[in-house]
N, C-alpha and C positions, 0 to 999 in steps of 0.2 A: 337359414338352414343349419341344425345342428351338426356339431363337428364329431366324426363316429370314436367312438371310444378305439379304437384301433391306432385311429390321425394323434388319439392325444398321446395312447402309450410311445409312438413312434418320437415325437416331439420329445419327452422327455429322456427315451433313450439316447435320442440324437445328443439331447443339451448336456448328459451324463458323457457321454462318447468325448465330447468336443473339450468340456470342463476338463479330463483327464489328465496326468501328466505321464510324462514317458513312463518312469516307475512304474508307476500302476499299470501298463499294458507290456510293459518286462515282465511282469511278477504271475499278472492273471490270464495273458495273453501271448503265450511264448509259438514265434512261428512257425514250427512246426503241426502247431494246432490247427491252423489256420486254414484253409483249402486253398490247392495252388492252381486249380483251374481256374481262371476267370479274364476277362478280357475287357481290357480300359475304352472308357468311353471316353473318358476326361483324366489326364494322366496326372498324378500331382502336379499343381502348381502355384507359386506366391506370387502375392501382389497385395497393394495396398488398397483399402477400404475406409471412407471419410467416418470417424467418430462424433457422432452428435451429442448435445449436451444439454440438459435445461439449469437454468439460474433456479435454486432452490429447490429442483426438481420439477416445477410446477410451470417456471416461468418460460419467453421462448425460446426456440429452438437457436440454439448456434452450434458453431462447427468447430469443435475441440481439438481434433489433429487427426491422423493418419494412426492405421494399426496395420501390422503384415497380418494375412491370414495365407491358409492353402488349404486349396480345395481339389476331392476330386471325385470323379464316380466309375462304376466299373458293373459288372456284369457276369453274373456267376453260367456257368453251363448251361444251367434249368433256364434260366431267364431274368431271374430277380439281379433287383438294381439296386447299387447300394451308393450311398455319397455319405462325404464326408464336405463338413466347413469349419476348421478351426484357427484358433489365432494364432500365430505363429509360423516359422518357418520349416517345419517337421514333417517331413512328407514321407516318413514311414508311419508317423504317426497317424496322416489321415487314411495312408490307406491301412491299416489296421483298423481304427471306425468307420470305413467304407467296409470292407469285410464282416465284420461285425454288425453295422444295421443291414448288410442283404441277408445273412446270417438269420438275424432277429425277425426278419420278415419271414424266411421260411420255415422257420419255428412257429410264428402265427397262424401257419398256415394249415400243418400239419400239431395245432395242439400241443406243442410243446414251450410253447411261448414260457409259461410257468419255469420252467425247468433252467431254458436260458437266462430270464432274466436274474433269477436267483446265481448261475455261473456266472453269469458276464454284469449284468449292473448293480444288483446290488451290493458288492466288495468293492468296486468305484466310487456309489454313491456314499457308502460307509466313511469311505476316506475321505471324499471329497466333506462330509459333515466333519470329521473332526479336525482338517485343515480349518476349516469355519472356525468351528471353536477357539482352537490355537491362536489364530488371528486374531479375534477379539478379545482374546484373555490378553496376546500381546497389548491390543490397543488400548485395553481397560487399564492397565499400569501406568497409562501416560496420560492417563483423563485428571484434568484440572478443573476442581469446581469453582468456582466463581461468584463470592456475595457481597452484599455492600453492609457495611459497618452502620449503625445510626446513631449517629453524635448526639451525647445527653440532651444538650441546650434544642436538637432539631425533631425532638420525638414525639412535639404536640401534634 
């Protein structure tokens, strides 16, 4: 059964939400924005979650360690339900991307989905790409390459 294009936008708003760092929902997310009706279903909370791993990627599965996450969900006026699951121990932060995906859900609903997402994820996503960048341009500075010499006498 194909997944509706609705399930994938939500998947990636979620992963954009959770990616976020406080900064960025200071700056584009101030609460006052926010709508202050809603009632918790699942109140912030942390806890640890086992980290899996593969050897080279590909190989099997072991068990890398522990991460805190916190998660929670809540429930605006109208009905929509919104959750949040991110790493860390910020529970203002999840519930701002719990507000924010029940938010983006009733923007779906009513056609304005376009509008949100342009307000809400893509200035996260923006940031989140050129944190990427930064990191890599850090990690590229520190790349050693690696060759072998071939000794006259060993060239036949």
């Amino acid at each position: 059964m194909p997944v509706p294009d609705t399930d994938r936008k939500r998947q990636r708003w979620l992963s954009v939400l959770a990616r976020a760092d406080a900064a960025s929902f200071d700056e584009r997310l101030p609460l006052e924005r926010l709508p202050a009706e809603y009632v918790w279903l699942r109140q912030p909370e942390s806890g640890l979650v086992m980290v899996c791993g593969r050897a080279g990627g590909t190989g099997s599965a072991f068990n890398l360690g522990e991460m805190s996450v916190t998660r929670c969900a809540l429930r605006l006026t109208d009905g929509t339900v919104g959750m949040a699951c991110l790493r860390g121990r910020d529970s203002l932060h999840a519930q701002r991307a719990a507000l924010i995906d029940a938010l983006m859900q009733q923007a779906g609903q009513d056609d304005s989905l376009e509008q949100a997402w342009t307000t809400w994820i893509t200035p996260l996503e923006a940031r989140q790409l050129q944190q990427r960048i930064a990191r890599a341009a850090a990690a590229a500075k520190t790349r050693v390459e690696f060759f072998t010499v071939v000794r006259g006498e060993d060239a036949s």
